[in-house]
N, C-alpha and C positions, 0 to 999 in steps of 0.2 A: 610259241606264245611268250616270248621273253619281252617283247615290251610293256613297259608300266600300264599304259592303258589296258591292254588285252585282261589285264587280272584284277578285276571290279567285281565282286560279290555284292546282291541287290537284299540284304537283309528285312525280311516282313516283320513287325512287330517291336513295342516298346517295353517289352518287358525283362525279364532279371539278364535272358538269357541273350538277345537283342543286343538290352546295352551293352555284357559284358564281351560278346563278338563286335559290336564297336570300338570297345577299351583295350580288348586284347589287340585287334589286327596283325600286321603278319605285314614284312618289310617288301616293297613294289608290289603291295595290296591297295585297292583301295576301296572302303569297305561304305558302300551307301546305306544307311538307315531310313525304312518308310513306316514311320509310326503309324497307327490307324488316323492320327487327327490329317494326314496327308492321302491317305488308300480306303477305299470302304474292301477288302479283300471278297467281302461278299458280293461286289459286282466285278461280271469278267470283264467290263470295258475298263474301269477303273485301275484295273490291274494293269491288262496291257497296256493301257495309255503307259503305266509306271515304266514299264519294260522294256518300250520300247523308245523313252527317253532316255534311261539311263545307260542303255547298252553295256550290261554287264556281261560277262561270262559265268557267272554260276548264280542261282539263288538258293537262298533260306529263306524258310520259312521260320520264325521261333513265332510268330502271330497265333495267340488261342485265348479262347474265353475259358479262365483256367479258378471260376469260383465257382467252385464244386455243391456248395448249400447253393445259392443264386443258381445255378444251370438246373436245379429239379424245379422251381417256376418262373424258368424264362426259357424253357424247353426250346421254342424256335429260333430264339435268340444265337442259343448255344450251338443251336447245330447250322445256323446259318453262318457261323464265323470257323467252328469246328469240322464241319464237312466241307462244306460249298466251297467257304475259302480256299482251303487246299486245292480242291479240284478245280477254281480259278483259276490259282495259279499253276497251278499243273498244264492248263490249256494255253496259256500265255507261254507256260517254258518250250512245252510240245512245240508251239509255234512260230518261236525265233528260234528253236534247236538249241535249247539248254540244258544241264543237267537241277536236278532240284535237288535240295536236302530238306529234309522236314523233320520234327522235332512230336514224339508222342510220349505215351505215356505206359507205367506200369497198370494203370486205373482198367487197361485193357482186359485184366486179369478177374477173376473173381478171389480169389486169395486161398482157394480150398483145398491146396494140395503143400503138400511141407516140401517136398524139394525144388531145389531152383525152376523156376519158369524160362525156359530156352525158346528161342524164335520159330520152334515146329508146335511149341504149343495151343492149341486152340482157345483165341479169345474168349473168353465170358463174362461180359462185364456188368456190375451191378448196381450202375446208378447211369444216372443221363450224362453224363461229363466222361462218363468212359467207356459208353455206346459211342457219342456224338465224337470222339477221338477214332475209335474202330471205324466208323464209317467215314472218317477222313481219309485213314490207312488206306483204306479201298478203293475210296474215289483215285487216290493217285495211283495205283495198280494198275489200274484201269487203265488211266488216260496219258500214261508218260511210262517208258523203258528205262530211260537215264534216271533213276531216282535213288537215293537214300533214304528210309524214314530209320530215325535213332529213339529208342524207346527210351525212354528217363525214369529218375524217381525221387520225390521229396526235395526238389529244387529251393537251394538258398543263396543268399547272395547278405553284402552288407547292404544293399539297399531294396528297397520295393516290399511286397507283402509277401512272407513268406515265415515260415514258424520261426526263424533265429528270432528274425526283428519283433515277431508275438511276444516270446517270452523273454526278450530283454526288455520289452515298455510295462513288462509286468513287477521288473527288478523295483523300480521305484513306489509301486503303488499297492501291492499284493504281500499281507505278511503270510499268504498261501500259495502257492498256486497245485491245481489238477491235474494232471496229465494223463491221457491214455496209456496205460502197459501192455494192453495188448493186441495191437495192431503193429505188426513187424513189416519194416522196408529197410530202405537203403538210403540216406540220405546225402545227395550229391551238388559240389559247387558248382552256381549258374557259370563262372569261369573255369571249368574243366571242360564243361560242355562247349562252351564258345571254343576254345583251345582245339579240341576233336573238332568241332565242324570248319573249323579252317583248315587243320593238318588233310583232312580228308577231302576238301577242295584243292587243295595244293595238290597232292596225289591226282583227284580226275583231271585236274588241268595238264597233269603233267603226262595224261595219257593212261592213268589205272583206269579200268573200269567193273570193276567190283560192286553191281547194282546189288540193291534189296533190303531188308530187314535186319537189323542189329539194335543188340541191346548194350546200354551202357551207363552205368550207375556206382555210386561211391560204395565204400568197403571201411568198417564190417556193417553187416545189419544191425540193427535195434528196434527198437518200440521208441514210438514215440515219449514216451519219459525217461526212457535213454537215454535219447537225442538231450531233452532236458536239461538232465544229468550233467552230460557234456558240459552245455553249454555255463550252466552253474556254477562247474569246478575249474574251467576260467575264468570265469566272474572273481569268484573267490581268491582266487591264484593274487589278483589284481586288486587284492582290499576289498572288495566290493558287498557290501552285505545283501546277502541274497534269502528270499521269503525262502518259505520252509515246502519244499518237494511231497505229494501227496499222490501215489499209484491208484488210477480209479481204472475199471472195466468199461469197454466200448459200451455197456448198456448204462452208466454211467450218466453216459456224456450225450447232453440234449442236441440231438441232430435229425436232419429230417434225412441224411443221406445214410445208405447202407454203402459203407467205405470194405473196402478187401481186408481180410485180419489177417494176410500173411503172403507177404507179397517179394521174394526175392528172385533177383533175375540173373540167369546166367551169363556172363560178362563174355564167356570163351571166344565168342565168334568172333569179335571183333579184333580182340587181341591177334586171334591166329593170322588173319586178313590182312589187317593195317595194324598191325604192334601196339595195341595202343592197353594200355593197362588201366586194372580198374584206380581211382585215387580215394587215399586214403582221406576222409573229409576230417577228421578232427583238428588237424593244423588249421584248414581256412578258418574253421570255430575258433579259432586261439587270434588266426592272424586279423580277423575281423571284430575283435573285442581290444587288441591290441592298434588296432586302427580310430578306433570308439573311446576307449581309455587307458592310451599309453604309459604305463607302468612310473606312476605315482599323482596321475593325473586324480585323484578317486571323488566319486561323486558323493 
């Protein structure tokens, strides 16, 4: 497979992680984006009609209804993008003889156990946004051999909706803000991710075939007002005056979702496999406020 064409990855979805496996790419790649305004994912003609124009050799999935309050009442909504889709696509890769990679979540978890959650763990998930993800995982078991799904957690990027960009639009307007302390993850850049799911295409293109379940997420954990934290004391690094930090408890914080309160995922697998090590997120936090307001730039 060494000519250009042969190494086309058919990327589903327009979100942090999407774009940034578009930005990143990877040299005689070439990397197709089908946003949903092009694919309904939830119909399997739709799909393969996609599939079978593009004639790629690998896809991704990063496609998910991923708003977690909105997925407890639009219940069918969620799992018709969250299940079905995957298993569309699944049936469209089965049947041009593709490998797939897919993109899940820690939300898998219920959060009730303090040590790492590793890939023999048994799901138990506690809201519809992280049922409706498990029963994607399964659909594609199911119905394709050649597959990757990469479990994630607390995805950011400098763009799209994700908590960086929440509490930076709160720097201007908020001489407070709230934060949860205790609900513990791992927060990881939507470009590490993109980075792993191409290194790991390159590899099955190139003949690995290391199918299954792998977890992969940023280091070290925090709580969400950690993450905060973080984010603040770049702010500040950078002139930037920043409202005043306030640690509140998950019963706190008006939600209609019951979220995991402690949710860290064993990294090992993947490393031992495919070398791939966990990343340390606090630099993207710096390089992404650094990209936003270049050091004297100050608002």
């Amino acid at each position: 497979m060494s000519s250009m064409d042969s190494k086309a990855a058919l990327v589903f979805g327009s979100g942090q992680v999407a774009r940034a496996v578009y930005r990143v790419g990877m040299p005689k790649w070439k990397v197709v984006l089908v946003p949903h305004s092009m694919v309904d994912i939830r119909s399997v003609e739709s799909v393969r009609t996609v599939v079978e124009k593009e004639q790629c050799s690998i896809i991704i999935n990063a496609a998910a209804f991923t708003n977690v309050e909105k997925s407890e009442v639009s219940e069918d909504e969620c799992y018709a993008v969250n299940r079905d889709g995957p298993a569309n696509i699944a049936i469209a890769a089965a049947a041009y003889n593709l490998p797939m990679l897919h993109l899940s979540t820690d939300y898998v978890f219920d959060g009730g156990q303090s040590r790492k959650y590793n890939e023999l763990d048994l799901p138990k998930p506690k809201n519809v946004y992280g049922a409706s993800k498990f029963s994607g995982e399964r659909r594609i078991q199911k119905l394709i051999d050649r597959y990757i799904i990469i479990r994630t957690s607390w995805v950011f990027s400098a763009e799209g909706t994700n908590f960086l960009n929440k509490i930076l639009s709160s720097l201007s307007v908020h001489r407070e803000v709230k934060v949860v302390a205790d609900q513990i993850g791992c927060p990881t850049p939507a470009v590490s991710i993109a980075q792993v799911l191409l290194r790991i295409s390159e590899g099955i293109l190139e003949g690995r075939n290391e199918w299954g379940l792998y977890h992969y997420c940023g280091n070290p954990q925090t709580s969400w007002y950690g993450f905060a934290k973080t984010i603040f004391s770049y702010a500040e690094k950078r002139g930037i005056k920043v409202p005043k930090l306030t640690e509140i408890s998950t019963g706190e914080y008006e939600s209609m979702v019951d979220r995991p309160p402690h949710v860290v995922m064993e990294c090992s697998k993947i490393k031992d496999i495919w070398g791939i090590e966990q990343p340390d997120w606090r630099p993207k936090v710096d390089e992404f406020l650094e990209m936003k307001w270049p050091k004297g730039n100050l608002i």
